[in-house]
C-alpha positions as CSV (number, residue, x, y, z in Angstrom):
1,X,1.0,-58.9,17.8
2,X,1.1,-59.3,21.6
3,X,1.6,-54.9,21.6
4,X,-1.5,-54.5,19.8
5,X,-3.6,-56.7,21.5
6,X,-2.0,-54.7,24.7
7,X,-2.7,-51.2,22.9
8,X,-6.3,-51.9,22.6
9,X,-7.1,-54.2,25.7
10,X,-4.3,-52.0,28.4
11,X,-6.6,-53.2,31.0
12,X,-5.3,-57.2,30.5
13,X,-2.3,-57.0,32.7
14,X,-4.4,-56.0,35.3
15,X,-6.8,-58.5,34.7
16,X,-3.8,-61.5,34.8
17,X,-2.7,-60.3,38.0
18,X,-6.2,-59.9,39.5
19,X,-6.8,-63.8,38.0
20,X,-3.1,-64.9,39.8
21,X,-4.6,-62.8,43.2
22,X,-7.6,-64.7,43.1
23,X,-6.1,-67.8,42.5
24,X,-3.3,-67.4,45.3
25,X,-6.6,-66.4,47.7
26,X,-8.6,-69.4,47.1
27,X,-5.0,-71.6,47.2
28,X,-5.1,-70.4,51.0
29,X,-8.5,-69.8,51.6
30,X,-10.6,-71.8,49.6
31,X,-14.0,-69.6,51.2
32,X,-12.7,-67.0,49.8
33,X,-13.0,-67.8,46.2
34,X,-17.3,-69.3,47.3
35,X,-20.4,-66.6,46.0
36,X,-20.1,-65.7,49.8
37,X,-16.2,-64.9,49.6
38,X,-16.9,-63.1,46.5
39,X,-19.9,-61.4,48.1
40,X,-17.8,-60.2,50.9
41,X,-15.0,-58.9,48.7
42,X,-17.1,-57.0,46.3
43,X,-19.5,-55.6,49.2
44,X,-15.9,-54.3,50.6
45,X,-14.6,-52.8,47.3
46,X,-16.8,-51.6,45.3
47,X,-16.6,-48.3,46.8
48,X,-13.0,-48.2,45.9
49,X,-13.7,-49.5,41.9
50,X,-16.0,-46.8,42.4
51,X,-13.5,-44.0,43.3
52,X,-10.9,-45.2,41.2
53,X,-13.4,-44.8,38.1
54,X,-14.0,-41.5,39.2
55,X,-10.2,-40.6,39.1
56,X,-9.7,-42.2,36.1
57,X,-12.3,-39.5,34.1
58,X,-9.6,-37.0,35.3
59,X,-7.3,-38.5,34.7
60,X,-8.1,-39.1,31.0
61,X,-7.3,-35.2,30.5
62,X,-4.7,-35.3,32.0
63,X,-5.4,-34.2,35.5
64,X,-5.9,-35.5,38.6
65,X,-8.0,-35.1,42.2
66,X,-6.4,-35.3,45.4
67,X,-9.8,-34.8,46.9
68,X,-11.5,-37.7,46.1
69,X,-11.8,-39.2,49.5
70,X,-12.6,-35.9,51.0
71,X,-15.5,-35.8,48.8
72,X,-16.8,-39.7,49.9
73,X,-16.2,-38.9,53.8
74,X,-18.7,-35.5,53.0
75,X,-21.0,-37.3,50.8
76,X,-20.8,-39.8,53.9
77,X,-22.0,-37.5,56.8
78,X,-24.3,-35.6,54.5
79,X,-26.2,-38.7,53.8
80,X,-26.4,-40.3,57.1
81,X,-27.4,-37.1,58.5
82,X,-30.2,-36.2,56.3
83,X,-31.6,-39.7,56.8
84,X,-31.8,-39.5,60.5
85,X,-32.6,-36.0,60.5
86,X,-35.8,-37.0,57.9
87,X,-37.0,-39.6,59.7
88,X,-34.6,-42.8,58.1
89,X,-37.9,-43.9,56.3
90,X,-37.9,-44.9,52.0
91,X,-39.0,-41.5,51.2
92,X,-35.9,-39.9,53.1
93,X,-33.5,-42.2,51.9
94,X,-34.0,-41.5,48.2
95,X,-34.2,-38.1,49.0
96,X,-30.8,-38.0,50.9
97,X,-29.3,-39.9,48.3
98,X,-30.1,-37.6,45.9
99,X,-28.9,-34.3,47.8
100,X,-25.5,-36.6,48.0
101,X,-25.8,-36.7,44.8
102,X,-26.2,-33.1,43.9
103,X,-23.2,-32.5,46.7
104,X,-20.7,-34.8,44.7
105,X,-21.4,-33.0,41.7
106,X,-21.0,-29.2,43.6
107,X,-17.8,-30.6,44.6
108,X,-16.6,-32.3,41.0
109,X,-17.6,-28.7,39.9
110,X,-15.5,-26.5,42.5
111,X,-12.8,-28.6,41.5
112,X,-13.0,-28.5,37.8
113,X,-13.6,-24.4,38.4
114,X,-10.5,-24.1,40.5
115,X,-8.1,-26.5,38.2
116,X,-9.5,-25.5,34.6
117,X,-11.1,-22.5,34.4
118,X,-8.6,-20.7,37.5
119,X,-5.6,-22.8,35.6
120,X,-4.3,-23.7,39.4
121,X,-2.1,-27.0,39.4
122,X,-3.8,-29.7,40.0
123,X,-1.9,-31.5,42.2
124,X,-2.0,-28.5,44.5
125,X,-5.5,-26.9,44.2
126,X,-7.2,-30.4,44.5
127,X,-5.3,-31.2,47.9
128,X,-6.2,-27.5,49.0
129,X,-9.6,-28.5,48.1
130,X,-9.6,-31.7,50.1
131,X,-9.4,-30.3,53.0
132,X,-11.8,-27.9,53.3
133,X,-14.2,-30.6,52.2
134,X,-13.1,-32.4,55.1
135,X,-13.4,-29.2,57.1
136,X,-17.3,-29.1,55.9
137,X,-17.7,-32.9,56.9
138,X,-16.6,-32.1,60.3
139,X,-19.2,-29.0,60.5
140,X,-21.3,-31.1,59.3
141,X,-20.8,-33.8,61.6
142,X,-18.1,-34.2,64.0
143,X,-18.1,-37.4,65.5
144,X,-18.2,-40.4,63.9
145,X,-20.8,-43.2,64.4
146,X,-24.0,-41.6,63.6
147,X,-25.6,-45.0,62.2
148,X,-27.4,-44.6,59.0
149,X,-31.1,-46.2,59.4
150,X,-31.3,-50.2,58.8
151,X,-33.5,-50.1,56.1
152,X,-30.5,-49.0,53.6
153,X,-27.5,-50.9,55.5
154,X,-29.4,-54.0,54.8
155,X,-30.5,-53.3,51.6
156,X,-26.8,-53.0,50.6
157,X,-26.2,-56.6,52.2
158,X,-29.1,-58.1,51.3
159,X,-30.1,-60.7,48.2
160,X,-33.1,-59.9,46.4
161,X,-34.1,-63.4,44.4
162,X,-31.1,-65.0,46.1
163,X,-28.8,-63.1,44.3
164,X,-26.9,-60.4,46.6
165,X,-27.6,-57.1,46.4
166,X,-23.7,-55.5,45.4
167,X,-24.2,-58.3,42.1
168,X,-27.0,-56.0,41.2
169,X,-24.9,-52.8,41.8
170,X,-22.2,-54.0,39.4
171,X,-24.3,-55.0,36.6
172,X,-26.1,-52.0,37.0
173,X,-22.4,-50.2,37.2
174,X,-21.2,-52.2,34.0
175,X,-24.2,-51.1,31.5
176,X,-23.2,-47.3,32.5
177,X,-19.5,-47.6,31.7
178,X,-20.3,-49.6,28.7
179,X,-22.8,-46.5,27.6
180,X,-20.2,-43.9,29.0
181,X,-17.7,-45.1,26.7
182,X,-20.2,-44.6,23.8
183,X,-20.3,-40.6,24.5
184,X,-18.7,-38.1,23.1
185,X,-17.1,-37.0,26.3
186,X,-14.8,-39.9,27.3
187,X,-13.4,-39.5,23.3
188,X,-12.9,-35.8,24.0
189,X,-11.5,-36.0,27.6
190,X,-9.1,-38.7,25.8
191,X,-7.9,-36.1,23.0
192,X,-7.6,-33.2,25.5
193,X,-5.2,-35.7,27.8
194,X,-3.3,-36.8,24.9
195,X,-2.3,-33.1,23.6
196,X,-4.6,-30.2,25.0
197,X,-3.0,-27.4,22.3
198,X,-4.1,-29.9,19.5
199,X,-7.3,-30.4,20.8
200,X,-7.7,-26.7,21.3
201,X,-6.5,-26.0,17.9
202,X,-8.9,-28.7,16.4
203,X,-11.9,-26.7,18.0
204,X,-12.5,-28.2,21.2
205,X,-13.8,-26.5,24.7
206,X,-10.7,-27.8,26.9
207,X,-11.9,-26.3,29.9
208,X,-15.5,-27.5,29.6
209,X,-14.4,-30.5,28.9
210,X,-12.0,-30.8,31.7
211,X,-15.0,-29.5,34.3
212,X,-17.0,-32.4,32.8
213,X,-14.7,-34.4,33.8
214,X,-14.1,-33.4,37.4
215,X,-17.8,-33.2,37.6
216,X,-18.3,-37.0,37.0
217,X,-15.5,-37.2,39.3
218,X,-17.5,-35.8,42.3
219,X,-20.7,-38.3,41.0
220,X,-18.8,-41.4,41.0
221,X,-17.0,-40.6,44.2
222,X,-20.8,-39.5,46.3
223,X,-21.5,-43.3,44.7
224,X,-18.9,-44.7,46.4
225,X,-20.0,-43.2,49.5
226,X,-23.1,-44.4,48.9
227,X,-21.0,-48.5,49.3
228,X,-19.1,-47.3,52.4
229,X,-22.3,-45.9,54.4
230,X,-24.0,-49.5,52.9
231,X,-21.4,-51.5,54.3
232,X,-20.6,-49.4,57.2
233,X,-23.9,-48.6,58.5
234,X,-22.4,-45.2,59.9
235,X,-21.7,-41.8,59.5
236,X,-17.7,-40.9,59.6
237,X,-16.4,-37.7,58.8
238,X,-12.5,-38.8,58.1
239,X,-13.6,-42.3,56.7
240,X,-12.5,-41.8,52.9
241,X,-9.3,-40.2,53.6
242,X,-7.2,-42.8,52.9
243,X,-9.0,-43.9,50.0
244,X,-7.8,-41.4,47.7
245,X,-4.3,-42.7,46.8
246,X,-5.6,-46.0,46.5
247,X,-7.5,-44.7,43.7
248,X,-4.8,-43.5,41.7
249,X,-2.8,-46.2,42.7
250,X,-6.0,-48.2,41.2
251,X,-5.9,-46.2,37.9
252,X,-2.0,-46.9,37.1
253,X,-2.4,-50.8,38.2
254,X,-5.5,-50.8,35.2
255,X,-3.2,-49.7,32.8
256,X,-3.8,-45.9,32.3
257,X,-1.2,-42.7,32.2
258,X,-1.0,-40.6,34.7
259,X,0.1,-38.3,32.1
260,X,-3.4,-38.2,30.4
261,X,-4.6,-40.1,27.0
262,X,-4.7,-43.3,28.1
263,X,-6.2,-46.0,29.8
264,X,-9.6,-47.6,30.4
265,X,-12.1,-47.6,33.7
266,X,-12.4,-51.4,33.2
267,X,-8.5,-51.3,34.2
268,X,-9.3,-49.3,36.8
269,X,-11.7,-51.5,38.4
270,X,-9.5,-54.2,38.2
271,X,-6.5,-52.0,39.8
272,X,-9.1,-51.7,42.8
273,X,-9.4,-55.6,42.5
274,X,-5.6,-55.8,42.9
275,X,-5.3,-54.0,46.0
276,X,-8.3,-55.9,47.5
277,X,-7.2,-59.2,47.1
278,X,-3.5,-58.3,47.9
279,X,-4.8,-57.1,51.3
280,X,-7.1,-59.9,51.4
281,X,-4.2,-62.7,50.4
282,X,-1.7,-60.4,53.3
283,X,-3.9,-61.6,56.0
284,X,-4.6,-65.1,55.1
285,X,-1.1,-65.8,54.4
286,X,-1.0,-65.2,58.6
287,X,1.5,-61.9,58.4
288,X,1.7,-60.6,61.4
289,X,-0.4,-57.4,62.0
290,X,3.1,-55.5,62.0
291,X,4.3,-56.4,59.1
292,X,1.1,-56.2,57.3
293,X,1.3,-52.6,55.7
294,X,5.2,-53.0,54.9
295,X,4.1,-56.0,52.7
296,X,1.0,-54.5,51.5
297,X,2.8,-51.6,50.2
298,X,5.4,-53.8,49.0
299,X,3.0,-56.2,46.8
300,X,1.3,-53.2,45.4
301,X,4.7,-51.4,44.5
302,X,5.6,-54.7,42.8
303,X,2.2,-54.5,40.9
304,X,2.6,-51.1,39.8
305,X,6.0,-51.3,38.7
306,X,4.9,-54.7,36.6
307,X,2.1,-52.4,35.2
308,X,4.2,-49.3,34.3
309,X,6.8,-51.7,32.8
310,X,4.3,-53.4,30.0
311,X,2.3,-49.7,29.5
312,X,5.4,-48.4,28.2
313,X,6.3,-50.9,26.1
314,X,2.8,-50.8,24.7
315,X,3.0,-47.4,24.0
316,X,6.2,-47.6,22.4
């Protein structure tokens, strides 16, 4: 009974351990579990549940994209420099967040070219790729602290009606992945990750499909720039590069296979919730600043190998 239930929910271990994170937080920082902790902690992550959404559409087929933090950090600069550069006014921001846009998605695209329709490893031509996206975000600008104009920093950290703004964002976030999973894309990404021959045979475009992918990849990844220049306030050419293992480190904690087939983006926002609080919960627990990543590394290791654990035995 308890398999099945785990078979179609995979994303509930994920949530139990995010529940036990949260608790532990508020046991030793009671703020942290008030709307203003929780505003704080979502204005933080959401980039991140962002990013790991976006690697989770590739890594439904089976793939996966080393060069998801290069794409936020040129996403990043491109969008604090067009806003300066076009006057930092309504007009300019919506306009700068739309060529972001449109830059995500060229970059989802050279990806899914290189890995699908080139048949380069993924592993290898994404990483390749990452860097000469960072390589453009240093052309484009190289040194950080540009500041992106105050009218969108504060928007991001602002309440509208009392409620905050990044409340907003995820309801907004939650109606498109419950209409993504309606599509016919995340079904087919799904069949091509579970056995690309079969789904080849059956009469599928693999490689179109597998572009698709990537290219929502690069969309969700220039909206998580979007957070991090929001809660920023400032252009920064290297400031998504450690984010991108976190992602995938996000998308096994949720429950999903690296291997393609399986998995849900609700698990992998909660994966992005896990490593949140456990960095939260390291630093109110006191550790000291030098043991801080040994432990943080430790408690996510622990989480993942928890998560593995019960996804195999599910799929059994």
């Amino acid at each position: 009974m308890m398999a099945r239930i785990l078979a179609r929910y995979p994303f509930l271990p994920a949530l139990v351990i995010a529940l036990v994170l949260l608790a532990l937080n508020g046991l030793y920082q009671p703020r942290s579990v008030s709307l203003i902790g929780l505003t704080g902690l979502t204005k933080t992550y959401l980039a991140l549940m962002l990013l790991a959404i976006a690697q989770t559409y590739v890594v439904y087929a089976g793939d996966i994209d080393l060069s998801v933090g290069a794409i936020v950090s040129l996403v990043n600069v491109v969008l604090v420099v067009l806003m300066e550069r076009w006057g930092g006014g309504g007009v300019s921001i919506f306009a700068a967040m739309a060529a972001g846009l449109l830059v995500g998605l060229a970059c989802g695209l050279i990806n899914g070219l290189v890995v699908a329709a080139l048949r380069l490893q993924a592993i290898v031509a994404t990483f390749a790729t990452s860097i000469f996206f960072t390589g453009v975000a240093l052309w484009v600008l190289p040194v950080a602290g540009l500041p992106a104009p105050t009218a969108f920093w504060r928007t991001y950290g602002g309440r509208f009606f009392e409620v905050p703004f990044v409340f907003y964002a995820v309801l907004l976030l939650a109606l498109v992945l419950y209409l993504m999973a309606r599509l016919r894309l995340t079904t087919q990404l799904l069949a091509v990750g579970d056995d690309a021959q079969s789904a080849f045979q059956s009469g599928l475009p693999v490689t179109a499909i597998r572009i698709k992918g990537y290219a929502l990849c690069g969309l969700f990844a220039a909206l998580a720039a979007f957070c991090i220049t929001g809660d920023t306030a400032s252009g920064d050419p290297l400031v998504g590069g450690k984010m991108t293992l976190f992602s995938v480190a996000a998308v096994v904690l949720g429950g999903a296979a690296l291997s393609g087939g399986f998995g849900t983006v609700v698990g992998s926002v909660f994966g992005a919730l896990i490593i949140g609080l456990i960095n939260s919960l390291v630093y109110f627990v006191g550790t000291p600043s030098e043991w801080q990543n040994l432990v943080q590394g430790l408690a996510i290791l622990i989480a993942l190998m928890a998560g593995i654990l019960v996804g195999r035995r599910t799929r059994r």
